[in-house]
C-alpha positions in Angstrom: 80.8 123.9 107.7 83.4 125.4 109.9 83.6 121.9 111.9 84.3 120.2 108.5 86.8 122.5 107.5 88.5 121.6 110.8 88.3 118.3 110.5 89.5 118.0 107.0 92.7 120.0 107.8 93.7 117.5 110.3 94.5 115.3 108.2 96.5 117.2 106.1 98.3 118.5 109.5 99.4 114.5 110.2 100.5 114.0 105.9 102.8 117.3 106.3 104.6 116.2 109.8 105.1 112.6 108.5 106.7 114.4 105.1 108.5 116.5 107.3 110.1 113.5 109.1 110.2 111.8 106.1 112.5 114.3 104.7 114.6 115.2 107.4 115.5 111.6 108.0 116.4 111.0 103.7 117.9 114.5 104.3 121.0 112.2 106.4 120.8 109.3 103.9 123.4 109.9 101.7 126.8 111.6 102.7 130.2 112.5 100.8 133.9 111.2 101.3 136.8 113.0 101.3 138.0 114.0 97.7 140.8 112.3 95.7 143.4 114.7 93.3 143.5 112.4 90.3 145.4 115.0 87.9 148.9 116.3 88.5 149.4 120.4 88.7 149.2 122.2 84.9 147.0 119.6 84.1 142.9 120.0 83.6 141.2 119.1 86.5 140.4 115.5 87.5 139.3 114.7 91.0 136.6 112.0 92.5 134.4 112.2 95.7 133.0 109.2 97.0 128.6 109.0 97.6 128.3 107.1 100.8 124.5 105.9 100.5 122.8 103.0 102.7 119.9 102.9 99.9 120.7 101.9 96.0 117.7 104.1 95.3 118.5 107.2 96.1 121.5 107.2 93.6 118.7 106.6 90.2 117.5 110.7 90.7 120.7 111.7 92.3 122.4 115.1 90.7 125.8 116.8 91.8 126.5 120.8 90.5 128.2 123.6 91.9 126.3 125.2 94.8 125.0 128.6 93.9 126.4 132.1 94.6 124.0 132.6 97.6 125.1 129.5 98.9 128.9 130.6 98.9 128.1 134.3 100.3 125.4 131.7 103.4 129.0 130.1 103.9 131.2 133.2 104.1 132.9 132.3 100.6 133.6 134.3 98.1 131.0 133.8 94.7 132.6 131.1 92.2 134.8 132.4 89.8 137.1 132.0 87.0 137.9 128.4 86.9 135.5 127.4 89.9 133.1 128.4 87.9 133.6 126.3 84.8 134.0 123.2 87.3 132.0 120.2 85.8 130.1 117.1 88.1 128.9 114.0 86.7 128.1 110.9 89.3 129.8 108.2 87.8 131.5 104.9 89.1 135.4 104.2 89.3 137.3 101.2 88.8 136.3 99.6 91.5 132.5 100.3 90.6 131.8 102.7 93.7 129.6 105.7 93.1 131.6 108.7 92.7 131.0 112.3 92.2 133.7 113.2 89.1 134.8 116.6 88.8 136.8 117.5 85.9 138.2 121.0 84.3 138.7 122.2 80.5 141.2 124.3 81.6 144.6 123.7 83.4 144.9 124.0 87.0 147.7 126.1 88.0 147.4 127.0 91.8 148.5 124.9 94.5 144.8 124.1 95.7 141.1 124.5 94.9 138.5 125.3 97.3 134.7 125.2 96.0 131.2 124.2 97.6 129.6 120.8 96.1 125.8 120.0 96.1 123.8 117.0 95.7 120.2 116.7 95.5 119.0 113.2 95.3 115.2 113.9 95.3 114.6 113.0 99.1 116.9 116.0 100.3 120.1 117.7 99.2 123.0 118.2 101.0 126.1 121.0 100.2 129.8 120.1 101.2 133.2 122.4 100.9 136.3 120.8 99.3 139.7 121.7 99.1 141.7 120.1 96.1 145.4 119.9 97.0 146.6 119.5 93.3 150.4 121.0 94.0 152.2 118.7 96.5 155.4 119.1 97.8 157.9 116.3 96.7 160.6 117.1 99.0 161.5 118.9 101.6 164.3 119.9 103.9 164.7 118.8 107.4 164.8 121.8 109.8 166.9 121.8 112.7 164.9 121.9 115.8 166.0 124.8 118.2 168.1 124.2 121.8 165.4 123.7 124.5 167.1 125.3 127.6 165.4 123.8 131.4 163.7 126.2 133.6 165.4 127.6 136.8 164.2 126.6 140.0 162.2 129.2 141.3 163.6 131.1 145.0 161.7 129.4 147.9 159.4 132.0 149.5 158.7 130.1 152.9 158.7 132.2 156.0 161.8 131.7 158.4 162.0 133.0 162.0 164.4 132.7 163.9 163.4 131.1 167.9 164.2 133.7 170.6 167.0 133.1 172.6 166.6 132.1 176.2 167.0 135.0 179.1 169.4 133.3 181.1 171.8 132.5 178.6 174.3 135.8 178.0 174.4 137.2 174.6 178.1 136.2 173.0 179.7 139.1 171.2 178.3 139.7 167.6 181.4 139.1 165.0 182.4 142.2 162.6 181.0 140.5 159.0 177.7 139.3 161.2 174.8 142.1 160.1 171.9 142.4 162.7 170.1 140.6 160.8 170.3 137.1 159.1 168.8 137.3 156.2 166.9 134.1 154.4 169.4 132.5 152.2 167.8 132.4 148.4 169.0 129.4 146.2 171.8 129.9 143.4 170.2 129.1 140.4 170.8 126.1 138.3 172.8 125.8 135.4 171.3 125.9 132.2 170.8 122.5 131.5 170.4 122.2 127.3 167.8 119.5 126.7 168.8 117.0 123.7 167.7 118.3 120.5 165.2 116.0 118.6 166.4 114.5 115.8 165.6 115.8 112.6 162.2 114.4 110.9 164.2 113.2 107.4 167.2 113.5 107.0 167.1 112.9 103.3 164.8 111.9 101.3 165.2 108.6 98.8 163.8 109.2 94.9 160.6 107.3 94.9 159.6 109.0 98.2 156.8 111.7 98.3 157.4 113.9 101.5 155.0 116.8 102.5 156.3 119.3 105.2 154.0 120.4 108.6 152.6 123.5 108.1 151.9 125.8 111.1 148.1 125.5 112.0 147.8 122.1 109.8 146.5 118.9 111.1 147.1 115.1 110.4 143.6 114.9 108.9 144.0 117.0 106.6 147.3 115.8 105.5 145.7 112.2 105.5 143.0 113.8 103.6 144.5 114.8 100.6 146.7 112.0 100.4 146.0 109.5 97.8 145.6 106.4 100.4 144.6 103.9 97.8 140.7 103.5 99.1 141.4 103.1 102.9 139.7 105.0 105.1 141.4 108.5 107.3 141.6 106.7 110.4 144.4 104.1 108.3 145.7 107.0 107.0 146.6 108.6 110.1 147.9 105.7 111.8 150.2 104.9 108.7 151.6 108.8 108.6 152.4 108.2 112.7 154.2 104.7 112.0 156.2 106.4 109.2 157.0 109.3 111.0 157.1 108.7 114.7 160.0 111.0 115.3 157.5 114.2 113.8 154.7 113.2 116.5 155.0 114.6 120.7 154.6 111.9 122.7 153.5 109.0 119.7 150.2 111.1 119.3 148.6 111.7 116.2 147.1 115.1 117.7 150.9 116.5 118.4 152.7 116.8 115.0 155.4 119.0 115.3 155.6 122.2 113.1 157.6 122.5 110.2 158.6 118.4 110.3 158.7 116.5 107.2 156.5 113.1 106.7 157.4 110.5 104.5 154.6 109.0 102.7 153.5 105.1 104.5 153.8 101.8 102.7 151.5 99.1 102.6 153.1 97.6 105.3 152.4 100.9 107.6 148.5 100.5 107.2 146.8 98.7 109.6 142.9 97.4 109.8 140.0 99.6 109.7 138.8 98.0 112.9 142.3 98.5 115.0 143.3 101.9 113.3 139.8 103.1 114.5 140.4 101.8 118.3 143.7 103.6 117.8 142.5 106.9 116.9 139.4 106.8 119.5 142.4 106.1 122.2 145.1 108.6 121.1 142.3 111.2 121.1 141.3 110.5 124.4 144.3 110.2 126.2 145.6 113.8 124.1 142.2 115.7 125.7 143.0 114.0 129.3 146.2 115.7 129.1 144.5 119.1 128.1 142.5 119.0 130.8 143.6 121.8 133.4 145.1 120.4 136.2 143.6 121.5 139.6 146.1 123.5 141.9 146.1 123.0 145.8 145.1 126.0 148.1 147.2 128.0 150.2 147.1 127.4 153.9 149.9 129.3 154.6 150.9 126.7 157.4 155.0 126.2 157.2 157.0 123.3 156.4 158.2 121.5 158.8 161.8 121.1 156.9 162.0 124.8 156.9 161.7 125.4 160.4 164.4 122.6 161.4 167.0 124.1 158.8 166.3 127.8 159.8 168.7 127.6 163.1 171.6 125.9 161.7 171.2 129.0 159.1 173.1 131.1 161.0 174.0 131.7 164.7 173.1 135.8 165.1 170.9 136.9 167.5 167.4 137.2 166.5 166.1 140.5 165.8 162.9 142.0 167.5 160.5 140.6 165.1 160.0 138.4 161.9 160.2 139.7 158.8 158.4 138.5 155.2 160.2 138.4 151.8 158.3 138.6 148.8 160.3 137.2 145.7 158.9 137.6 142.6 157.8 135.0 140.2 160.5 134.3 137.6 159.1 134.7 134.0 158.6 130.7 132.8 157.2 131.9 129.6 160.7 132.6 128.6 162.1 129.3 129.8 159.6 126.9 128.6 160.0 124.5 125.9 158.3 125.6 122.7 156.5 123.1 120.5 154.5 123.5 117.6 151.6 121.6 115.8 148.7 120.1 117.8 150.8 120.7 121.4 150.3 124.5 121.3 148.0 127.1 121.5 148.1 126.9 117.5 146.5 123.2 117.7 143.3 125.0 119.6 142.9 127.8 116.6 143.1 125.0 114.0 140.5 123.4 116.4 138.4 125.7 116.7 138.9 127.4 113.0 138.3 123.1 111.6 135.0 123.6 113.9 134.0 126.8 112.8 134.4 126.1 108.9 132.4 122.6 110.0 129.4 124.5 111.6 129.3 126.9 109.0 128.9 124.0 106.4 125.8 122.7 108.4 124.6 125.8 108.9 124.4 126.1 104.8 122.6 122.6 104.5 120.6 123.2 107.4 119.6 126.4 105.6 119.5 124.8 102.1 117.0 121.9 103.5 115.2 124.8 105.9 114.5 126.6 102.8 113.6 123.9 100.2 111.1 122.5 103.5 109.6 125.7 103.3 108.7 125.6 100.0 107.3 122.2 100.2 105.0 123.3 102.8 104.1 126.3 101.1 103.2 124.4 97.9 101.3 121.4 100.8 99.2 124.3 102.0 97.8 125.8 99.0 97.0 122.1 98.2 95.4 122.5 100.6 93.7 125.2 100.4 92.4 123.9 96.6 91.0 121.0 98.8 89.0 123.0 100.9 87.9 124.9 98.2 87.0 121.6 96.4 85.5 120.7 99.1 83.0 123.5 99.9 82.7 123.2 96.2 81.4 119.6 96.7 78.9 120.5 99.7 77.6 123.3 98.2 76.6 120.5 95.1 75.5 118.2 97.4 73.1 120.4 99.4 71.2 121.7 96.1 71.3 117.9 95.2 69.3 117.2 98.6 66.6 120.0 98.0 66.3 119.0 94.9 65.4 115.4 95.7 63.3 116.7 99.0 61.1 118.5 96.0 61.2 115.7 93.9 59.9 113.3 96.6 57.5 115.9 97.7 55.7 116.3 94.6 55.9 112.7 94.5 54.2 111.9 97.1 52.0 114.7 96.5 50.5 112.8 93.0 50.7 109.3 94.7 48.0 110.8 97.0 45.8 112.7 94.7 45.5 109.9 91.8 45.3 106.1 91.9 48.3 104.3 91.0 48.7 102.8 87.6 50.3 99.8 88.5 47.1 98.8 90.4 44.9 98.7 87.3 47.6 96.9 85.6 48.2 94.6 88.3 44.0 93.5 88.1 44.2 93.2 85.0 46.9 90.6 84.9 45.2 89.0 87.8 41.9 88.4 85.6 43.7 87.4 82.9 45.6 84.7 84.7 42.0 83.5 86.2 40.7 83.2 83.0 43.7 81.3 81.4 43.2 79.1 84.3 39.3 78.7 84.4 40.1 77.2 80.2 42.3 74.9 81.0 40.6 73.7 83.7 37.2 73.3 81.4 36.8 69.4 79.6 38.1 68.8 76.5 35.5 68.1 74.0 35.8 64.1 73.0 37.8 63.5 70.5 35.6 60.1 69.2 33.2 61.2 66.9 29.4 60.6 67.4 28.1 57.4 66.2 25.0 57.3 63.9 22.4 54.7 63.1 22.5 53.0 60.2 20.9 49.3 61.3 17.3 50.9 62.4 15.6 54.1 61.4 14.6 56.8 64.7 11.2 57.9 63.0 10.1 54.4 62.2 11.2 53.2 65.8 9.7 56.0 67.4 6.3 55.6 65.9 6.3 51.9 66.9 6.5 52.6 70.2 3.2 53.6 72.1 3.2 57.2 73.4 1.9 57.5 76.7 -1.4 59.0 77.1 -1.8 61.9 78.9 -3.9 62.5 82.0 -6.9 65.2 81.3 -5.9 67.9 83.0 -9.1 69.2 85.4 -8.1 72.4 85.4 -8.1 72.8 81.2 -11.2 70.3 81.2 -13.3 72.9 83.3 -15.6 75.1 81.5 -16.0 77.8 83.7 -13.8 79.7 86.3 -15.1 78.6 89.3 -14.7 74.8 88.2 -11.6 75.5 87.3 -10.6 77.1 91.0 -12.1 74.0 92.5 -10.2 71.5 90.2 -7.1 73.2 91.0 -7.4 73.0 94.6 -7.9 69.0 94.2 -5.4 68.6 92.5 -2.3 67.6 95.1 0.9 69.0 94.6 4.1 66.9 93.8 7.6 67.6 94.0 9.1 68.2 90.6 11.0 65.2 89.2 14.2 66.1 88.5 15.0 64.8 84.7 18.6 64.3 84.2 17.6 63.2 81.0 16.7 66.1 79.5 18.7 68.9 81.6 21.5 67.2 79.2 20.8 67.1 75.4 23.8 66.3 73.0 24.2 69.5 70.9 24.1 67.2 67.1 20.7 66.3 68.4 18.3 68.6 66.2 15.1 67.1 66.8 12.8 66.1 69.8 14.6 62.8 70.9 13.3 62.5 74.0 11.0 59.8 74.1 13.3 57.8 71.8 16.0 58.3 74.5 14.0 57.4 77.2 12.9 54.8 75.6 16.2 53.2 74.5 18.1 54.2 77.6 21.1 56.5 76.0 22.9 58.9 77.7 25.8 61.7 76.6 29.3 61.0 75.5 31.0 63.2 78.6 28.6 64.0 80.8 29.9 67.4 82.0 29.1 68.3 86.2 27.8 71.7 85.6 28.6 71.8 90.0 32.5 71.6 89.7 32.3 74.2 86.8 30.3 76.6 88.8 32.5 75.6 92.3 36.0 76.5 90.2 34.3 80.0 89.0 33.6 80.5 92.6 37.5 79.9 93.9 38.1 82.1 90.3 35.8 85.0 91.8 37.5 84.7 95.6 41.4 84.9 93.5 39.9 88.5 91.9 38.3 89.7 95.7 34.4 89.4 94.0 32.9 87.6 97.4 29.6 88.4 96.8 30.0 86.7 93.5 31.9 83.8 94.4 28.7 83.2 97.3 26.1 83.0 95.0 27.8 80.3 93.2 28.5 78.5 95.9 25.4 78.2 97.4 24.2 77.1 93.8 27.0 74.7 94.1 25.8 73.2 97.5 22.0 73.1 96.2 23.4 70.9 93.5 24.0 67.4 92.8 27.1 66.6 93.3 28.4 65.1 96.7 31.9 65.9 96.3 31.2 69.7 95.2 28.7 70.5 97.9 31.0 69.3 100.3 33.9 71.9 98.9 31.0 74.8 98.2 29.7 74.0 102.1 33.5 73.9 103.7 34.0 77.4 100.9 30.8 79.2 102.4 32.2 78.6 106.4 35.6 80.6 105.5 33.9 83.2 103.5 31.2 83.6 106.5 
């Protein structure tokens, strides 16, 4: 039972990893856009997310709600509230007839954006989503001077001079009032201040029918392009369009370095460029922007001298060297200070947005993850007490068929038991059928009576022509003519002994003859109408007798049979008695 039980489950073991599979791959089926702001601020809510599905399907049992309050406290947010809460999703179509997730509002928005948590279950898996509606946008904006950017100061040189000794035959000239015993290394002035030209500003001024939206600190170009209304073109367009537009508010022409605090005008149709090339654009920018993040590595120090420095450091000054060299330390001038500052995706700001775009990322997979984690789980639970109402079944089902078997074993036992004891039934019935077959066949094997009538006399009368002919006399008999019984003995022993004649004649009488005809039929030569061999009759009883298993039967009248008459049936009554033995 136990190696049923296992064998049944394994099965069940291969269904639940292929439904597994099954729905972690329709799990990644269907996906979200980015959401579109259809409604403008104080109005009720109107906003559309594009469904991104590869299978028409999966759109039939789709459904789109608010994700619960446990799903906001898995992600870190706050439970929905106040007009979150009477948010409204319908999957619907737009007016270009792509599936969209609506949401709508009974009540006016009033704040500058709207953050909730969107889930879709489409049968084969669900999948959960954070949005941020931008419905207040900025129209305009003023340009903001950027600050004076100042050069850094060259740094003092901290190479080691000493000074060559001079020679011992040469006499030591006099050592001038102003000349220290000592020359000390010369350090470099400093550098003027050089003032760097100040960018110009990002718009000067704006026309009427221009929307302009200003850089936030710690905001990104995708998430401008995001909540920009860009007409059904995908971010990567976007992007590219918002850098053509605006290439003075990019560092270096790269969509990753947006300065903080610039202004962007809004693109044109004639700033987008194709899918195809806005995508090669993007994939490039961002590589060549983390290349240039990448730390650069720094030489070490052999503390061997420059060659330059040595050749300069006797025309330095002509003083007599002192007893020994001596090391100068400077200290390294503060370039924090001096540096250029930048905002957007060029400073440390650009890796917090990183890393805090990441972390709000890996938090939202982490809530599906948990939300498809959890509804798996279920579906297993509810596979294995399937399963466990099969194996019940199951035992169920053996149980049944075991008393089944015993049942039958008794059934065939007491069977066999009565087959054994009594003679079977359909052994009479089949001997009966037998001899009534052989007798259906014996009558219609028998002659037909004639059907011509028999033909009477009416041109002579028998009694008058029987008395005209002479009887024959009979011989005395010696045996009745003796008058004692010892004449008699003696007649009988004289007289010789003959054969008996057969007489065909009267072995066969007609049965309409009612008187003694015989001497009138000898006489007059008649013989029978159909003249029946009573040797074929008595040879087909025999064969009759063998059918029904009677041998001893079936030899008697055989050998009867080959006494007989008849050429033809003692030859078939002979060959009969040879196979019979």
């Amino acid at each position: 039972m136990d190696k049923r039980g296992r064998g049944a489950m394994r099965p069940w073991r291969w269904l639940l990893a292929i439904g597994l599979s099954l729905l972690s791959s329709g799990a990644m089926a269907l996906g979200l856009g980015q959401i579109r702001v259809l409604s403008a601020p104080g109005q009720p809510l109107l906003a559309e997310i594009p469904i991104i599905s590869n299978e028409p399907g999966e759109l039939e049992n789709a459904r789109a709600r608010l994700a619960s309050p446990e799903t906001f406290a898995r992600v870190g947010l706050q439970p929905p509230s106040g007009l979150v809460n009477d948010l409204q999703f319908e999957i619907t179509s737009d007016a270009q007839g792509r599936a969209v997730v609506r949401v709508t509002s009974t009540a006016p928005v009033d704040v500058p954006a709207l953050g909730f948590l969107v889930e879709v279950d489409w049968g084969q898996g669900r999948l959960v989503r954070e949005y941020s509606a931008l419905v207040a946008a900025p129209q305009t904006a003023v340009a903001i001077e950027a600050p004076a950017i100042q050069a850094p100061q060259a740094m003092p040189s901290d190479a080691i001079v000493r000074e060559p000794q001079p020679a011992a035959s040469v006499p030591e000239p006099p050592a001038p009032e102003a000349a220290s015993g000592q020359a000390a290394v010369p350090a470099p002035a400093p550098a003027p201040p050089v003032a760097r030209r100040a960018p110009p500003a990002s718009v000067a001024a704006a026309s009427p029918g221009e929307m302009l939206v200003r850089v936030e600190r710690g905001q990104t170009l995708s998430q401008i392009a995001a909540g920009m209304d860009r007409g059904g073109r995908s971010l990567d367009e976007a992007m590219i369009a918002l850098l053509r537009a605006n290439p003075e508010a990019f560092i270096g022409g790269n969509i990753h370095r947006v300065r903080s605090g610039a202004v962007l005008r809004m693109p044109g149709a004639d700033d987008y460029a194709g899918a195809a090339a806005a995508a090669a654009l993007v994939r490039e920018q961002t590589a060549q922007w983390r290349e240039a993040r990448r730390p650069i590595p720094q030489p070490a120090d052999t503390g061997v001298v420059p060659p330059a420095a040595t050749a300069a450091a006797p025309a330095s000054a002509p003083a007599p060297a002192p007893a020994g060299a001596r090391l100068e330390i400077a200290p390294a001038a503060a370039a924090s200070g001096t540096q250029a500052t930048e905002s957007g995706l060029g400073t440390g700001g650009e890796g917090d947005m990183l890393a805090n775009e990441q972390l709000r990322q890996a938090q939202e997979d982490l809530a599906t993850r948990d939300s498809e984690l959890a509804e798996l789980r279920s579906r297993v639970d509810e596979l294995e007490k399937m399963q466990q109402a099969q194996l019940k079944l199951i035992q169920l089902k053996d149980s049944e068929l075991a008393a089944a078997q015993q049942t039958l074993a008794r059934t065939n036992a007491a069977s066999a038991t009565q087959a054994t004891t009594t003679t079977p039934t359909w052994l009479w019935v089949g001997i009966g059928l037998l001899l009534v077959a052989g007798l259906a066949w014996w009558l219609a094997r028998r002659p037909k009576p004639s059907p011509i009538p028999a033909t009477r006399g009416h041109g002579f009368d028998a009694a008058a022509l029987a008395a005209a002919v002479p009887s024959p006399q009979p011989a005395a008999d010696p045996v009745l003519a003796a008058d004692t019984p010892e004449e008699a003995h003696h007649a009988y022993a004289e007289v010789p002994s003959y054969p008996a004649a057969a007489h065909p004649d009267d072995a066969d009488v007609p049965a309409w003859h009612t008187g003694h005809t015989g001497g009138l039929g000898a006489a007059i030569g008649l013989a029978p109408l159909n003249p029946a061999p009573a040797g074929r009759e008595r040879l087909e009883l025999a064969i009759a007798y063998l059918d029904l298993g009677d041998v001893d039967t079936a030899r008697t009248l055989l050998r009867e049979v080959a006494a007989g008459q008849d050429p033809s049936a003692r030859t078939e009554a002979a060959q009969l008695l040879r196979e019979i033995g």
